[in-house]
N, C-alpha and C positions, 0 to 999 in steps of 0.2 A: 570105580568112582564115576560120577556124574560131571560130564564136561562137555562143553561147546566146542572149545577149540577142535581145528583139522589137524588131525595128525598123519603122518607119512606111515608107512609100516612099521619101518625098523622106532622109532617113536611108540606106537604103539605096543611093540614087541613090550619093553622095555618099562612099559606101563605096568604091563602083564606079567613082568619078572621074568623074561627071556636071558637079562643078565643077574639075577640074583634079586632078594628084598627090598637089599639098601639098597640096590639102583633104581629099582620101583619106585620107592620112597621118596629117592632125589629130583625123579620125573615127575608123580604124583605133586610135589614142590613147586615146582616149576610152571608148573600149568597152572596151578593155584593160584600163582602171584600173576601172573601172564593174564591169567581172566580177571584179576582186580581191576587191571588194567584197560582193559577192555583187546587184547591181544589176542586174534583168530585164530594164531598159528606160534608153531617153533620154526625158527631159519638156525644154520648151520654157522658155530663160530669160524672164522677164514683168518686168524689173526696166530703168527707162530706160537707167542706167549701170552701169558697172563698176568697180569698185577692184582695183587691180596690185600688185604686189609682185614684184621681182624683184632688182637687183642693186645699186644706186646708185650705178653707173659704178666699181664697183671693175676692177681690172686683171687681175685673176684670173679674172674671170668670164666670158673670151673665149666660152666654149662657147654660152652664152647668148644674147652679141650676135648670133656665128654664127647661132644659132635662128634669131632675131629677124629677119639681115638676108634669110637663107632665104624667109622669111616673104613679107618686103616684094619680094625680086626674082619672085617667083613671083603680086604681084600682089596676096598676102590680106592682109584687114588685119581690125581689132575689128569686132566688129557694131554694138559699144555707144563711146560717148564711155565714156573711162575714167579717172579721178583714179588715183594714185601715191603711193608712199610717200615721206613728207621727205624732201628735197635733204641731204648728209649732213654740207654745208661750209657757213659763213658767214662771213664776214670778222670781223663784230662780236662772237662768241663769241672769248673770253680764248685765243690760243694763242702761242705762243713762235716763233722762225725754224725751229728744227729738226723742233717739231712741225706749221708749214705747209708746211714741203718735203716731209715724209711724205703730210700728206693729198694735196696738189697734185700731186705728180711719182709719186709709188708705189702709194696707194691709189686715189685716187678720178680718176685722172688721164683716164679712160673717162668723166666725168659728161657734159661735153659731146655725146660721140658717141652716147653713152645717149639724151641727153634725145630726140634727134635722131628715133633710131629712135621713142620713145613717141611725137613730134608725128605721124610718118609714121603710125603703126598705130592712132593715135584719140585722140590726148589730148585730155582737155577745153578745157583752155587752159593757160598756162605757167604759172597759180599753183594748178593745180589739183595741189599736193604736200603730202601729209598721211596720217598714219594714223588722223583722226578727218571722214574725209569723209562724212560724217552729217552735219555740225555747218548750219545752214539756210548761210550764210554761203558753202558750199563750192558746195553746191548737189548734193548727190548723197544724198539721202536714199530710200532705196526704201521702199514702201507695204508696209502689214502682206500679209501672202502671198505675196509677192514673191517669185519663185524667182531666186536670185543665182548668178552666178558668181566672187568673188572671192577672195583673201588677205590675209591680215593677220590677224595672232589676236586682236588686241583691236576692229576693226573688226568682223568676222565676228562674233563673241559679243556682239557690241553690236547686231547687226544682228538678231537670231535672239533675244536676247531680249525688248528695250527695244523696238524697231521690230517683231517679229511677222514677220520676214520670214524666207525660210527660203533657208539655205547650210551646207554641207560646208564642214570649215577645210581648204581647199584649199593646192597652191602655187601657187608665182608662175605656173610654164607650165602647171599643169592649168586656172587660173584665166581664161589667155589664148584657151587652146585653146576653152574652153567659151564665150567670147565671138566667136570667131573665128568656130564653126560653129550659135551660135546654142541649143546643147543641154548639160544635163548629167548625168551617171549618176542617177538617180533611187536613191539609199540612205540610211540612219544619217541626219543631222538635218530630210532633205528630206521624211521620211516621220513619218504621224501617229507610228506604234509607238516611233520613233526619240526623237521629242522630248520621249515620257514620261519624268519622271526615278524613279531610282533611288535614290538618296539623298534624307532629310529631312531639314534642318538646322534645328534650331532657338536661333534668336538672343535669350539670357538675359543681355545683358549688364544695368549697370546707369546707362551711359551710351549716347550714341552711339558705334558703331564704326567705327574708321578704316576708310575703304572699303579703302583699299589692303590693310591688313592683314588684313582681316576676309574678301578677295577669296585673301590669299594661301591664309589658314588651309584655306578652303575646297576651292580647287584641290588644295594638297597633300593631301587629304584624299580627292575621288573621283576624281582625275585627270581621265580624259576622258569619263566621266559625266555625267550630265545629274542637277543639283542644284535642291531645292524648299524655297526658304529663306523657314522661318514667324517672324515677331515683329520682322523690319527693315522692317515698315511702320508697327512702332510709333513710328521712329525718321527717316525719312524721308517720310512720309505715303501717302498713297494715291491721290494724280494726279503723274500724267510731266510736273512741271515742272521750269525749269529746274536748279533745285538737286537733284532728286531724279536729273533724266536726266545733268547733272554726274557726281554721286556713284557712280551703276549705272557710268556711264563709265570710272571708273578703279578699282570694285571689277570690272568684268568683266574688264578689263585684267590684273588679277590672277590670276582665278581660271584664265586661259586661256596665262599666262606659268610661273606657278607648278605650276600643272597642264597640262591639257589642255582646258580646258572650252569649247566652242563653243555650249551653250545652258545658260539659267540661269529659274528663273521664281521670280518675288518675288509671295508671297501678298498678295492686293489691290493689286496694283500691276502687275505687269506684264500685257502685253495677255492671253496667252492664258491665265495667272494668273486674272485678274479676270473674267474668261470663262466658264474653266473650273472654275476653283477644283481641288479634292484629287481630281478625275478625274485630273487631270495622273499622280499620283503611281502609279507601277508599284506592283503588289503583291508583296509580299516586300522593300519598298526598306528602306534600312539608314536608321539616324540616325546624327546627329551633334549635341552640343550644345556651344553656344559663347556663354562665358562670360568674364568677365572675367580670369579665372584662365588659364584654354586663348589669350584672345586676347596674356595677357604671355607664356607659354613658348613660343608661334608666335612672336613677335617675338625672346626674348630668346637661342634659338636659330638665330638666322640668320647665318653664320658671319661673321667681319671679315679678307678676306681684304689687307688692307691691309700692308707692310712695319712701318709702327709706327704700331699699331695706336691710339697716342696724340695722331700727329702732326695737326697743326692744318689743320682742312679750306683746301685750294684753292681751289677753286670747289663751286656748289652748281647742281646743276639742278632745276627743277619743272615740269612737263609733260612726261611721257610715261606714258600716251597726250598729246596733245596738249593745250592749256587752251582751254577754251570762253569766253567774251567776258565771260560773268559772272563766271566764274573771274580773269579777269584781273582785274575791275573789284574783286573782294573781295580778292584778294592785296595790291592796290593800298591797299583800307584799312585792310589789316590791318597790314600792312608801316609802313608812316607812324605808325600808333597803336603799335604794337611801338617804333619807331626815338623816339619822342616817351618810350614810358614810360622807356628804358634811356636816356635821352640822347644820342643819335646824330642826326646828321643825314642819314647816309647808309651804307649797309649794310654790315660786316667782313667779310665775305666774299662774294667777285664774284659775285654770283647771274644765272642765265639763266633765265625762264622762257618756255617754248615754246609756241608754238603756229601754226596755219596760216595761210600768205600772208593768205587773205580774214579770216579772224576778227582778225591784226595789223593788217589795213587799215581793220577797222571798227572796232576798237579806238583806232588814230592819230586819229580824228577825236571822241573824248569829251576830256574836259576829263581824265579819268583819265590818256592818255599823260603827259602835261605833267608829271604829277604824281608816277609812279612812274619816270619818266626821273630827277627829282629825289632819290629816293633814291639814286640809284647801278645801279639794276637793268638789267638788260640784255634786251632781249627777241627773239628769234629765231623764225625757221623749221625750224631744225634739227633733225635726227632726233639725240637726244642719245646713244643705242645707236653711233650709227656714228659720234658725236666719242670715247666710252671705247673703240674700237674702236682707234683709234691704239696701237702700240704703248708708246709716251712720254706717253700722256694715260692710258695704265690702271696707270702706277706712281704717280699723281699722286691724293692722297687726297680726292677727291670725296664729296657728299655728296648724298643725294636723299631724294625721299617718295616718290619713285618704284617700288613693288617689282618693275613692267617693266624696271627697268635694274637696280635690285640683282641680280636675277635672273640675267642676259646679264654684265653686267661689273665692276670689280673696287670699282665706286663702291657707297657701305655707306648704307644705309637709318634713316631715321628718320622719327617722324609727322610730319606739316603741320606741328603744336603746337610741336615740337620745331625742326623746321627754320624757322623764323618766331623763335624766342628765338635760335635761333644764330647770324644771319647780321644781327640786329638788335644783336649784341652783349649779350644777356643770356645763361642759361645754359641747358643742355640741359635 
């Protein structure tokens, strides 16, 4: 083939079929998309594991398996063990007969043969299903510098800001491929130039701001930019602990669902932030200020694509991205102290909150399970994207703090503060 990029030998090798067709094929790939790019070269993934993204055993997604089983009869498989994005079905989440014939028989009816292929090509293990495999629990965290190869948009911006580690918001098969042949196009966030941001954003509110919302305002705001957000360490401090790395959690989430954003740096707090400091900042970058004011008309324009628009929520989900174990442990108190003030014993509306096989597993063993079992709460695995994905589950008026799934599906967003009075039985 005809290419620009600089290749290393053993690269070239492997152009040339040193390891077989398919790996040919997968390198001939790779430089393809690398030169769209405008990418010189391949650099070497340094990252233990991988994270996937690919289909969730929907029925449509033939082409994919095809990929996949290509893949595995030709022999190749990951370089790296790899986690996966949630399982998209649970048993214990709220569904009706006609909405689990849909998932079971028509959408997801491919999970099994799915999983199948992931164990064949490197999966970590069978609970390694999540889109917050960072979390210590899962066991896939990469190291500040890390060159990555994965997918998932609120993984990848979590990974590129919080962690210091550096990836391209990939797909699910460019993400495979890069793990397959051990290499990825070297361009945009894998490079210093790349991860300077453009955008200032400076945060005036006069309380703290919803992550979520404040993740959304932003994304819509530089899209797939790279944003330098001054005065939210006045509000979540200035060490990556738990609550802080929480919070970055489901504002990256935002800002990379809402937008595009794959890297974010938070003045005195995040690594190359606290580093760097306002070196980071390109010259000629634009601002943005956000206020109290700007954070209600981002919220109070976010459409309600719901049939009646009054009608009384169904269910409610919390966790997407997925909940961290502290997370769960404070929803857990807050929920009981909410259900105690409105007098309830146990929550109006069917709540699920999400989160990963390992962080549910180590959750089950505090005294907390026991405890939020007793409200009524439900807690799941599930990728909640791919339960409002049902055609019968997205006429059904859901409710979330989620703005990753406000985002994707027909389920209508509200803050934490809000969804905690509503399902507690007080008021919005």
């Amino acid at each position: 083939m005809d290419y620009k990029m600089i290749l290393t030998p053993e690269q070239e090798a492997i152009l040339n079929g040193a390891k077989g067709e398919t790996m040919a094929k997968v390198m001939k790939t790779l430089i393809m998309y690398g030169e769209a790019f405008g990418a010189e070269k391949l650099v070497p993934i340094t990252s233990k594991n991988n994270h996937l993204v690919t289909s969730f055993g929907l029925k449509v997604m033939s082409p994919v398996y095809d990929l996949m089983q290509t893949l595995l009869d030709a022999g190749v498989t990951s370089g790296q063990k790899f986690s996966v994005d949630p399982r998209p079905v649970d048993k214990n989440v709220p569904a009706n007969f006609l909405q689990k014939l849909i998932f079971n028989k028509f959408m997801y009816s491919k999970q099994d043969f799915y999983e199948n292929q992931l164990k064949d090509l490197g999966l970590m293990d069978k609970d390694a299903f999540t889109c917050t495999c960072y979390m210590d629990e899962v066991g896939n965290k990469p190291n500040k510098g890390d060159v990555l190869s994965w997918a998932e948009s609120s993984a990848v911006v979590y990974a590129n800001s919080v962690l210091g580690a550096r990836c391209n918001r990939n797909s699910g098969i460019i993400d495979i491929m890069g793990s397959i042949v051990g290499y990825v196009p070297y361009f945009g966030l894998l490079t210093d130039d790349g991860r300077k941001a453009t955008w200032v954003i400076k945060v005036e509110t006069t309380k703290k701001p919803e992550a979520q919302l404040l993740g959304s305002a932003i994304g819509m705001k530089v899209m797939e930019d790279v944003p330098y957000v001054k005065g939210l360490d006045k509000w979540i401090g200035t060490e990556l602990n738990d609550a802080a790395c929480s919070y970055l959690k489901d504002f990256g989430a935002a800002t990379a669902s809402n937008g595009a954003v794959g890297l974010y740096h938070i003045d005195n707090l995040t690594p190359e932030a606290a580093e760097l400091g306002e070196s980071l900042i390109a010259e000629g970058a634009k601002e943005y200020i956000i206020d109290d004011a700007e954070l209600k008309r981002v919220q109070d324009n976010y459409p309600v694509i719901w049939k009646n628009r009054d009608a009384a929520p169904k269910l409610c989900f919390v966790g997407c991205p997925h909940l961290s174990l502290q997370q769960l442990k404070d929803w857990t108190d807050n929920i009981e102290a909410e259900l105690k003030k409105n007098g309830n014993k146990t929550v109006t509306i069917p709540t699920v909150l999400t989160a990963a096989p390992k962080v549910l597993e180590a959750f089950y063993k505090t005294e907390y399970a026991a405890r939020l079992k007793a409200t009524g709460v439900i807690t799941s695995y599930i990728c909640p994207l791919m339960y409002m994905n049902n055609p019968l589950c997205k006429k059904m008026p859901v409710i979330t703090s989620s703005n990753k799934l406000r985002t994707y599906t027909t389920s209508r967003y509200y803050t934490d503060a809000e969804i905690l009075s509503m399902i507690t039985g007080g008021k919005k």
